[in-house]
GUKEGU-707362 format. One record per atom (N, C-alpha, C, CB): x, y, z. Coordinates in steps of 0.001 Angstrom, whole numbers, padded with zeros to 6 digits, always signed. Glycine has a CB too. Layout:
residues N
XYZ
...
//
This chain:
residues 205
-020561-106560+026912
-019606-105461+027096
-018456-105586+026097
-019059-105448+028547
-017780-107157+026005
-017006-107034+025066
-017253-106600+023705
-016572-107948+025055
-018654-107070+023113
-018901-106952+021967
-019437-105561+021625
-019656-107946+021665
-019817-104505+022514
-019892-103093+022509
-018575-102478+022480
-020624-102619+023632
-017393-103228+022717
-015963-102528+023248
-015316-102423+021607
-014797-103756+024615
-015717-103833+021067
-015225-103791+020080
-016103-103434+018728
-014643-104853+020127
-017324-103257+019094
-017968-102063+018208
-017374-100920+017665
-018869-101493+018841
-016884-100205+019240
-016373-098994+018911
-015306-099204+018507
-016333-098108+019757
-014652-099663+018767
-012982-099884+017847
-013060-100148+016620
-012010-101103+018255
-014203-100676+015922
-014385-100951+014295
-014315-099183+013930
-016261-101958+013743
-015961-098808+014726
-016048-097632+013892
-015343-096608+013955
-017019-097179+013919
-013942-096712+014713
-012543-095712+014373
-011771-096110+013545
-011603-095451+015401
-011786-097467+012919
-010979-097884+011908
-011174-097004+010413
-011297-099416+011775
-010255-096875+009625
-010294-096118+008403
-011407-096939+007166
-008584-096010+007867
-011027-098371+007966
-012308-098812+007387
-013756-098973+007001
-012297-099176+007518
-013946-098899+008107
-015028-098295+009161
-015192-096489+008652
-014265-098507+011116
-014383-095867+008546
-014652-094034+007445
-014975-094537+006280
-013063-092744+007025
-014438-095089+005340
-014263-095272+003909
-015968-095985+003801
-012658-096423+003409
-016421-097036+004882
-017601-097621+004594
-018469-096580+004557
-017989-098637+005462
-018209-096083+005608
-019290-094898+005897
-019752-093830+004912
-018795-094104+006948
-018419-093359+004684
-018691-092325+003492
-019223-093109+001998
-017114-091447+003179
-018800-094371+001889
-019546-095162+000591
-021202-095140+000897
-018949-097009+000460
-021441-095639+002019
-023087-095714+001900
-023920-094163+001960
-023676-096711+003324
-023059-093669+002736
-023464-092166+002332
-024051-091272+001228
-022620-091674+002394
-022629-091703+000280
-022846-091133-001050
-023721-091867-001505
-021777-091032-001942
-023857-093158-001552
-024491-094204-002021
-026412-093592-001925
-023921-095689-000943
-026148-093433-000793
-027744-092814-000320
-027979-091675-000997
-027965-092383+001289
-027079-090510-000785
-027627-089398-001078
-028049-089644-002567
-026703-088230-000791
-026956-090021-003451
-026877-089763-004822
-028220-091007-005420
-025021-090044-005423
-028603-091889-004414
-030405-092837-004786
-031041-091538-004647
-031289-094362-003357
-031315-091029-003170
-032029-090048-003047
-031820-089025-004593
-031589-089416-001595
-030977-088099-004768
-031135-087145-006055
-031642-087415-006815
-030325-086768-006681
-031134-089248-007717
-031434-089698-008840
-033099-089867-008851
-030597-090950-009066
-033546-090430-007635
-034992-090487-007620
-035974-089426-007822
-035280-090916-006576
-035139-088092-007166
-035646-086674-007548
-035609-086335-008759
-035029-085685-006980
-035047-087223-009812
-035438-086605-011241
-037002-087019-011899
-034233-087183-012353
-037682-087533-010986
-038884-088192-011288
-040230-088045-010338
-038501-089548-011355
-039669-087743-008992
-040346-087443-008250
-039938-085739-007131
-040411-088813-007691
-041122-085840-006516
-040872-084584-005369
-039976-085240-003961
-042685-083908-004727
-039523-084641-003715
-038724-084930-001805
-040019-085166-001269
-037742-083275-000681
-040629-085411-001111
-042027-085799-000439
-042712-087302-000693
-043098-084731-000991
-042354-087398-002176
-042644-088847-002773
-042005-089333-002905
-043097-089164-003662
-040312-089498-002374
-039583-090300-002463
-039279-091066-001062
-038640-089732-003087
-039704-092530-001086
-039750-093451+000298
-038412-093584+000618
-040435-094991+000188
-038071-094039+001375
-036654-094269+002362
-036572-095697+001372
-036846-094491+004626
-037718-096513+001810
-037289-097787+000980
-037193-097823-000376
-038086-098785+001180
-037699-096998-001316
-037379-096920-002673
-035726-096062-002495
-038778-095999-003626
-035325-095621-001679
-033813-095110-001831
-033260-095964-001517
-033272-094033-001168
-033366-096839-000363
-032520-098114+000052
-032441-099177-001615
-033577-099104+001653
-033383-099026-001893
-033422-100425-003116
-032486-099815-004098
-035184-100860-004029
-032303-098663-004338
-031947-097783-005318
-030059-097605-004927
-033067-096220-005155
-030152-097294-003386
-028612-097161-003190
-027846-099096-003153
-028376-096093-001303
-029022-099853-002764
-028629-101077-002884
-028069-101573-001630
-027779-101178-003916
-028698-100828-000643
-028177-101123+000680
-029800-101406+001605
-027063-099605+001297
-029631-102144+002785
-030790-102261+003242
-031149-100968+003971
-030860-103424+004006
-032411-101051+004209
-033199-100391+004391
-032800-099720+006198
-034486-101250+003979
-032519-100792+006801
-031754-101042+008235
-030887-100127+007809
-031087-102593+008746
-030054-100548+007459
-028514-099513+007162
-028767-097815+006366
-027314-100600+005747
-029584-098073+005511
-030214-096519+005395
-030470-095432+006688
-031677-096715+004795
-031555-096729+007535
-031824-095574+008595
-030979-095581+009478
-033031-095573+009287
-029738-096352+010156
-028815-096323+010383
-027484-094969+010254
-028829-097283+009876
-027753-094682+008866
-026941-093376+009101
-027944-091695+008505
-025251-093688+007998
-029469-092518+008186
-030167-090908+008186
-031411-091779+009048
-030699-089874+006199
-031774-091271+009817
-032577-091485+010855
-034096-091450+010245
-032266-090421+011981
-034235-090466+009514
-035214-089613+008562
-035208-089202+007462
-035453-088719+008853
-036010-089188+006331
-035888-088901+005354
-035735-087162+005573
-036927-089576+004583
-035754-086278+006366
-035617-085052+006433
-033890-085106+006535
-036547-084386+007655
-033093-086025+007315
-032064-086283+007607
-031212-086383+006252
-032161-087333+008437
-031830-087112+005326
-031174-087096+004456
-031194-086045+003259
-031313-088123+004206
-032137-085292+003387
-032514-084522+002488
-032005-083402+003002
-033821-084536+002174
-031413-083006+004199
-030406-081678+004735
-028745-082363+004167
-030507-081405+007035
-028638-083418+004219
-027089-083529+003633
-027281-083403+002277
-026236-084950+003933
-028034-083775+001628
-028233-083802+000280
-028286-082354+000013
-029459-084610-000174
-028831-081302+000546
-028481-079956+000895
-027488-079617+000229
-028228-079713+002164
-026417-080599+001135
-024768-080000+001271
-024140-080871-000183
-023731-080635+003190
-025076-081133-001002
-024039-082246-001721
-024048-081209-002991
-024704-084211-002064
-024387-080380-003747
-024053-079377-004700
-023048-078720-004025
-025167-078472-005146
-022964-077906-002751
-021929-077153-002102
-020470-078197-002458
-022369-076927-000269
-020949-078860-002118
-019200-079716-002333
-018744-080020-003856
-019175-081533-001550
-019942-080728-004360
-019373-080735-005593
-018666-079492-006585
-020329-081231-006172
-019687-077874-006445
-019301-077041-006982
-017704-076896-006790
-020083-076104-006649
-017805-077318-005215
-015932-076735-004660
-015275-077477-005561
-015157-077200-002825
-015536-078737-005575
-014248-079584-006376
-013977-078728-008040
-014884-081650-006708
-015357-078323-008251
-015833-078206-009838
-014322-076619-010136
-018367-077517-010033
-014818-075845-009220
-014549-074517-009350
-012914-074317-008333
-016083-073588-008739
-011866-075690-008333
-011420-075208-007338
-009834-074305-008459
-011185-076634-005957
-009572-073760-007776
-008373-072507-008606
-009062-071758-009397
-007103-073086-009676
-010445-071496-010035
-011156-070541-010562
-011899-069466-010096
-011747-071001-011083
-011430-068331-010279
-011326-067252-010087
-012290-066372-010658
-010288-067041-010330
-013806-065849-010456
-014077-065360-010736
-013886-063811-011709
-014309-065735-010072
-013829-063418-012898
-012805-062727-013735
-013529-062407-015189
-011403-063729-013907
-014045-061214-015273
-015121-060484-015959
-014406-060513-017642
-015393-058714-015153
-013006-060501-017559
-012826-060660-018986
-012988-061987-019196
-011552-060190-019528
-013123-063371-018764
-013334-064172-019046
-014938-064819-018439
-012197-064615-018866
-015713-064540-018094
-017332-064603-017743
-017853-065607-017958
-018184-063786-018356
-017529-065627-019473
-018257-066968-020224
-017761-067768-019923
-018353-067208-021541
-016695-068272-020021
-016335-069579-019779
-016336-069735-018097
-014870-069883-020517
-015896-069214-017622
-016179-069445-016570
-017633-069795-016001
-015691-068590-016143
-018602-069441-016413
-019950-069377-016272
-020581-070714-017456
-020440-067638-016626
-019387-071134-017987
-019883-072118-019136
-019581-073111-017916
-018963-072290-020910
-018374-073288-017867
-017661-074276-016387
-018798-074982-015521
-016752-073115-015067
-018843-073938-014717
-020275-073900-013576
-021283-074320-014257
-020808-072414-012931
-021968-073731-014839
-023455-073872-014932
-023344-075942-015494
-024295-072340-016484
-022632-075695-016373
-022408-077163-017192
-022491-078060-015732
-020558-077362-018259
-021671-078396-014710
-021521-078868-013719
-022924-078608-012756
-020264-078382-013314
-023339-077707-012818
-024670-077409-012047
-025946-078479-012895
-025069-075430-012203
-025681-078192-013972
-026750-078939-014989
-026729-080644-014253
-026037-078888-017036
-025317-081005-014283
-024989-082476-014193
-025440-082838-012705
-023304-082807-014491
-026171-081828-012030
-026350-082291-010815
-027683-081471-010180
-024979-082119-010024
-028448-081464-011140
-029509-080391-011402
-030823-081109-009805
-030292-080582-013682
-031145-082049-009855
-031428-082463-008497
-031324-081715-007072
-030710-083420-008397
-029894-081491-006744
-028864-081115-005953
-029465-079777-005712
-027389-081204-006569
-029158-079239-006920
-029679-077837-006908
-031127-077158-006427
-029580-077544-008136
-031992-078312-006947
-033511-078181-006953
-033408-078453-005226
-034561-079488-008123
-032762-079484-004265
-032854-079532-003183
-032698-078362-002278
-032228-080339-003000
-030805-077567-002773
-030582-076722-002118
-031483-075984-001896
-029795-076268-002405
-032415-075321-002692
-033135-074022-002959
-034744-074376-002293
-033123-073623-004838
-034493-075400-001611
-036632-075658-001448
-036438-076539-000128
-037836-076992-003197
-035095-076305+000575
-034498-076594+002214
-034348-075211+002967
-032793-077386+002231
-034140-075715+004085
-033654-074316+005023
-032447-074659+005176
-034341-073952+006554
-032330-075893+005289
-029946-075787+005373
-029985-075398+003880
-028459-078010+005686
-030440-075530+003187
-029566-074806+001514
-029511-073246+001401
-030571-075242-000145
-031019-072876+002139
-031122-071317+002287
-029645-070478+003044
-032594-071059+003355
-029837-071542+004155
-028819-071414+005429
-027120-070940+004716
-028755-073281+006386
-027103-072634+003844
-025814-072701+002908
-026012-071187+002252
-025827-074158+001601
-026394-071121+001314
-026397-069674+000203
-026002-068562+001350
-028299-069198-000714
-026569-068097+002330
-026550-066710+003243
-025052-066682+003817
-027798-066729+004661
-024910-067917+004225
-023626-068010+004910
-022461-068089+003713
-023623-069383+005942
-022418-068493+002374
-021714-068307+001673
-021419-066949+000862
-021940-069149+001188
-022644-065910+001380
-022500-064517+000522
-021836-063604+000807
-023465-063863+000344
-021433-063482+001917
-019923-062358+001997
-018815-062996+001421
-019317-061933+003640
-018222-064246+001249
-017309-064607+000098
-017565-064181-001204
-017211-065906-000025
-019189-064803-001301
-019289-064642-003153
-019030-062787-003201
-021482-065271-004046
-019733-062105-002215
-019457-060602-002494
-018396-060336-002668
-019765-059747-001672
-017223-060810-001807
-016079-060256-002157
-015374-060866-003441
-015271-060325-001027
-015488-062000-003876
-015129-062122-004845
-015465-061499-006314
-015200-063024-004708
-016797-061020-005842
-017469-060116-007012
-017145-058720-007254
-018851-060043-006829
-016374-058407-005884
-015634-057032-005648
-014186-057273-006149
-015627-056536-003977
-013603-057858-006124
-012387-058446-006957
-012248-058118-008187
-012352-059761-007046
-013378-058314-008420
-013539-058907-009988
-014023-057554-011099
-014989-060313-009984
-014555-056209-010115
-015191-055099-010825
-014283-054197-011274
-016126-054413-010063
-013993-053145-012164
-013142-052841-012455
-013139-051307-011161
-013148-052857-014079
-011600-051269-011152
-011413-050007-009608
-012137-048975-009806
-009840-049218-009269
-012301-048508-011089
-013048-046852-011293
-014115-046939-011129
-013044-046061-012564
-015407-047712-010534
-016443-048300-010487
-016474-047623-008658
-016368-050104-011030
-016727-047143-008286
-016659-046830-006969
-018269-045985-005463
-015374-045815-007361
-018078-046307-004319
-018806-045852-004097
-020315-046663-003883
-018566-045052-004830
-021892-046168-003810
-022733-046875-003727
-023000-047880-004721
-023524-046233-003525
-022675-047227-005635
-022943-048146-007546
-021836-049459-007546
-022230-046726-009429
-020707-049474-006438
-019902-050519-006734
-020771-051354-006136
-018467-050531-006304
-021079-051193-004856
-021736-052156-003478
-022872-052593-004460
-022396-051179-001693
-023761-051921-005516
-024645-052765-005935
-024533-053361-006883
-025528-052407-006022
-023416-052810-008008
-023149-053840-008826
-022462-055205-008279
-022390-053274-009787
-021808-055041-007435
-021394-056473-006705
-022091-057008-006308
-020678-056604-005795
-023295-056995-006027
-024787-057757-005189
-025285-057999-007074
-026321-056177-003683
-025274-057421-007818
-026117-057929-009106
-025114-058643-009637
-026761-056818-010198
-023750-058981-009614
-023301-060033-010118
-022654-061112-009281
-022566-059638-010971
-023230-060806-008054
-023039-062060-007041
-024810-062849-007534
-022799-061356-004817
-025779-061589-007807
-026892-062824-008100
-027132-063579-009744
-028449-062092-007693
-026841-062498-010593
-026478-063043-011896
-025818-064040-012068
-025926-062349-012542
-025066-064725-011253
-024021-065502-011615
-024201-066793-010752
-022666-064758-011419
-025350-066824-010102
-025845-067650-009065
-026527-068822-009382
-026618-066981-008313
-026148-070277-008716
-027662-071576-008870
-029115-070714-009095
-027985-072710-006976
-029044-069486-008127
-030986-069216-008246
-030979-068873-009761
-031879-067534-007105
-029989-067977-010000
-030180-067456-012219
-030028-068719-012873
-028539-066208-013219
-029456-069813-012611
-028971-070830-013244
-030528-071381-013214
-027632-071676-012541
-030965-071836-012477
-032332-072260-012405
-033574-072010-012910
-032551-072182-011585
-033740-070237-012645
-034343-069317-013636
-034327-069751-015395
-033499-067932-013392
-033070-069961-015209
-032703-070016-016913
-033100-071190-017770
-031141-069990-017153
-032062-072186-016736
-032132-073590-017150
-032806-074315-017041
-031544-074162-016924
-033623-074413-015431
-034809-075664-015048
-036205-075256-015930
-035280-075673-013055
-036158-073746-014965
-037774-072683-015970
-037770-072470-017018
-038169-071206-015771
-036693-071784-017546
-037002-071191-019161
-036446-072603-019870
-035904-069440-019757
-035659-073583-019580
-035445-074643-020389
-033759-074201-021952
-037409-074883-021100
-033657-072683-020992
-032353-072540-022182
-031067-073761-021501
-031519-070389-022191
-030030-074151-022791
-028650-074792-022123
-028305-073928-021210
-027375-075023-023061
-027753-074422-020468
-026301-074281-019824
-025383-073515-020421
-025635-075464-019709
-025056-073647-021176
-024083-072725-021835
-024870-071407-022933
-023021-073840-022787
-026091-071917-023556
-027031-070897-024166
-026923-069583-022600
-029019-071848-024575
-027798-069977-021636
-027697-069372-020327
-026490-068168-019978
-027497-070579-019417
-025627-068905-020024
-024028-068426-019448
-023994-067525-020579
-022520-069707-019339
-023931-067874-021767
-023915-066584-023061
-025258-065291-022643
-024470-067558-025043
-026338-065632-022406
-027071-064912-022043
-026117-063341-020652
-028255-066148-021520
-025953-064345-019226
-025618-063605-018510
-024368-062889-018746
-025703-064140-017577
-023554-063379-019301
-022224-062936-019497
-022318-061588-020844
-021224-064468-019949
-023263-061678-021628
-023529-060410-022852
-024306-059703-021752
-024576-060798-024608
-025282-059678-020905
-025737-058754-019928
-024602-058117-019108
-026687-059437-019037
-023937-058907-018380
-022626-058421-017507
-021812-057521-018050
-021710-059460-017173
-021452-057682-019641
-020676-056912-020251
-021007-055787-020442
-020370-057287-021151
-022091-055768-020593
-023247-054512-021152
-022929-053503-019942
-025290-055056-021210
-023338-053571-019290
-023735-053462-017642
-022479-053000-017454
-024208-054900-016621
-021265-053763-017544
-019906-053074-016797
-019593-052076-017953
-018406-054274-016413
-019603-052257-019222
-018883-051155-020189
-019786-049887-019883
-018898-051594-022016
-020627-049744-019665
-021618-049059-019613
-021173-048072-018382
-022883-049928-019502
-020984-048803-017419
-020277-048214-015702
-019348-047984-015594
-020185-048889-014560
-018466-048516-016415
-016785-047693-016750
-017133-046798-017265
-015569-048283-017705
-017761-046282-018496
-017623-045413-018914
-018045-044284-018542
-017779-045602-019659
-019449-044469-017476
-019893-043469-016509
-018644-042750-015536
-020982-044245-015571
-018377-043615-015136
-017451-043810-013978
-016060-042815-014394
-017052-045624-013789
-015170-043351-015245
-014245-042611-016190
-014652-040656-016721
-014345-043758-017668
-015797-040946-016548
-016663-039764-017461
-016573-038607-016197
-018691-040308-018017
-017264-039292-015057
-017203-038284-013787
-016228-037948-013040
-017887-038587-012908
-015155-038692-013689
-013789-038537-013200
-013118-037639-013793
-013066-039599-013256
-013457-036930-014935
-013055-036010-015917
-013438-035304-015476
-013260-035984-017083
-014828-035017-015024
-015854-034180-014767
-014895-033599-013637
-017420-034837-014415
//
């Protein structure tokens, strides 16, 4: 009893957080690195333990399952992007770079990505994150743009501008990261000058 009493009193210590979150990352980021070589299917718990450098005990200790770990690993592009993108503002006169930003950071964690997209928590993640990305894509269109044509240009540059195009581009077609981002961003432009000027035109009309 004593030695259960004082179990729990470790694992409220800050010490006891800080460990936790080390073997964590420790795991997930064996798990990714191993995904540059293999499928989520062929990667063993014990080739991640050897890899994060922790035993194998303590692996399953905080993922029960290799499915366990492969839903946080899910969540580990979502976070990183936040740190990547935090005060950046989606913003059509500047596209490229902004889209240079991201994708570059998406590249560096290209694993991550390949996880999100071939899980159901990553699916989960993306759906639940798309009324933000919409509105930020509505932000970002110019006002005379109005009506049904706004609602869909905001859905084509909430997906243009997305891990799934990034992937398209970068994993499949094998263009950079930044080759890519030049790609979408000369489409985007196209696309909006094109809809202002409609837009402006029927307003005369």
């Amino acid at each position: 009893m004593v030695h259960a009493m004082s179990d729990s009193l470790v694992e409220q210590t800050g010490a006891w957080a800080t460990h936790r979150a080390d073997v964590t990352t420790r795991s997930v980021e064996a798990f990714l690195e191993l995904l540059e070589t293999s499928s989520p299917e062929g990667v063993s718990m014990p080739a991640v333990a050897r890899r994060a450098g922790i035993s194998v005990r303590t692996l399953y200790r905080y993922f029960p399952s290799r499915d366990d770990l492969r839903r946080t690993a899910s969540g580990w592009l979502e976070r990183g992007s936040r740190v990547a993108m935090a005060g950046r503002e989606l913003d059509l006169s500047n596209i490229q770079q902004f889209l240079h930003h991201l994708w570059r950071d998406f590249a560096k964690e290209l694993p991550a990505v390949r996880v999100q997209h071939s899980t159901p928590e990553g699916r989960a993640m993306r759906v639940e994150r798309l009324p933000a990305a919409r509105a930020e894509a509505a932000r970002a269109l110019p006002a005379e743009i109005m009506g049904r044509r706004r609602a869909e240009l905001v859905d084509l540059l909430v997906a243009v501008t997305s891990s799934s195009m990034f992937l398209e581009l970068v994993d499949r077609m094998q263009y950079e990261p930044e080759q890519a981002a030049d790609l979408v961003a000369d489409l985007l432009e196209t696309i909006i000058a094109t809809e202002s000027g409609r837009a402006a035109g029927a307003q005369k009309g």
